[in-house]
PLY file of the C-alpha trace (Angstrom):
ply
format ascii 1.0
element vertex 84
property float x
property float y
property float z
element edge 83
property int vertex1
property int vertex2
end_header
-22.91 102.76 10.61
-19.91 101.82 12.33
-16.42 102.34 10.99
-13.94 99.41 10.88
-10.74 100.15 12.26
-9.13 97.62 10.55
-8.09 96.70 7.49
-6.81 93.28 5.94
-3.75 92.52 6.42
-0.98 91.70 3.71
0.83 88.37 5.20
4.21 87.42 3.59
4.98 84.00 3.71
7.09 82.40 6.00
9.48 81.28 3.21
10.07 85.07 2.30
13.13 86.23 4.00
12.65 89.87 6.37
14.61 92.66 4.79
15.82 93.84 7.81
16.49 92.95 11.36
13.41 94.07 13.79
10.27 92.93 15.36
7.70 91.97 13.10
3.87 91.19 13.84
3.25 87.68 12.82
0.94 84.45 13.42
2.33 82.19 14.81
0.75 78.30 15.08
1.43 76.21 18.26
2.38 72.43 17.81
-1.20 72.06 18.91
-2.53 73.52 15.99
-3.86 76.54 17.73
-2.80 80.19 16.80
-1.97 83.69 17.90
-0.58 86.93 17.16
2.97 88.08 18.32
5.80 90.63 18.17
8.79 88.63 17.37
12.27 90.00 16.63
13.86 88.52 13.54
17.94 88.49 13.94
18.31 88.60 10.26
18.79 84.68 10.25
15.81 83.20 12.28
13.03 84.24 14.32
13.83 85.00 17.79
11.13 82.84 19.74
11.04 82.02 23.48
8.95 79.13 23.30
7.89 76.78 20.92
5.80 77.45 17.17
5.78 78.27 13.70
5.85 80.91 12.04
3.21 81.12 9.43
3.24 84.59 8.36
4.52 88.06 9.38
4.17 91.32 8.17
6.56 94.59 9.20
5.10 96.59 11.99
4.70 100.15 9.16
2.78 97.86 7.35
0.60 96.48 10.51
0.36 99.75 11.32
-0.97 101.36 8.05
-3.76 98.39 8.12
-5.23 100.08 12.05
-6.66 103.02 12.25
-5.07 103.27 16.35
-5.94 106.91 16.91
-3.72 108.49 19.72
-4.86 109.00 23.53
-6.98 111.96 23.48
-5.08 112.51 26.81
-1.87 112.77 25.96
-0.41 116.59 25.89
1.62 115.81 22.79
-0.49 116.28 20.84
0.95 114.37 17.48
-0.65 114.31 14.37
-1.53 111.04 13.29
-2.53 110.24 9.93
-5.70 108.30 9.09
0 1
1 2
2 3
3 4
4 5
5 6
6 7
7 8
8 9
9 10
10 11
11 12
12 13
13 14
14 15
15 16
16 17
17 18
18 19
19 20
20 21
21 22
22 23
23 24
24 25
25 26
26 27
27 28
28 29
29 30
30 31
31 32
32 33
33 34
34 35
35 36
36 37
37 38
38 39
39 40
40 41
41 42
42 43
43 44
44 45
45 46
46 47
47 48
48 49
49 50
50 51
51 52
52 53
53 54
54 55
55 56
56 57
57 58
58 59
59 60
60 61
61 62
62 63
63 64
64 65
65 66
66 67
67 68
68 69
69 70
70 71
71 72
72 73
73 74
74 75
75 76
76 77
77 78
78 79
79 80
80 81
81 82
82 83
């Protein structure tokens, strides 16, 4: 049996305020009703978006992070240790 890689992910609502300035992963929904997924900075004010959509939900990249289960490229000579 396969593993999943993935986990679910704990959205915060888009009325929640960031605690911090950074990028955050988010969905984001398109005036045509369609959506994606995005790295948007927030500025501590507003989302920092260079086109036009909504913010539905977002979610700080350590937590994003925690929910994959990325691995590092076997190639790479640096060898870090990363925890699963």
């Amino acid at each position: 049996m396969m593993q999943e890689n993935i986990n679910k992910v704990e959205w915060k609502s888009p009325s929640k305020v960031p605690p911090y300035e950074s990028q955050f992963f988010v969905a984001v929904k398109y005036p045509n009703g369609l959506g994606t997924y995005d790295l948007i900075p927030w500025d501590g004010k507003k989302w920092v978006l260079g086109y036009t959509a909504e913010v539905v939900g977002w979610v700080t990249m350590t937590d994003f992070m925690a929910s994959i289960k990325a691995g590092w490229p076997e190639w790479d000579e640096c060898n870090l240790s990363v925890a699963e």
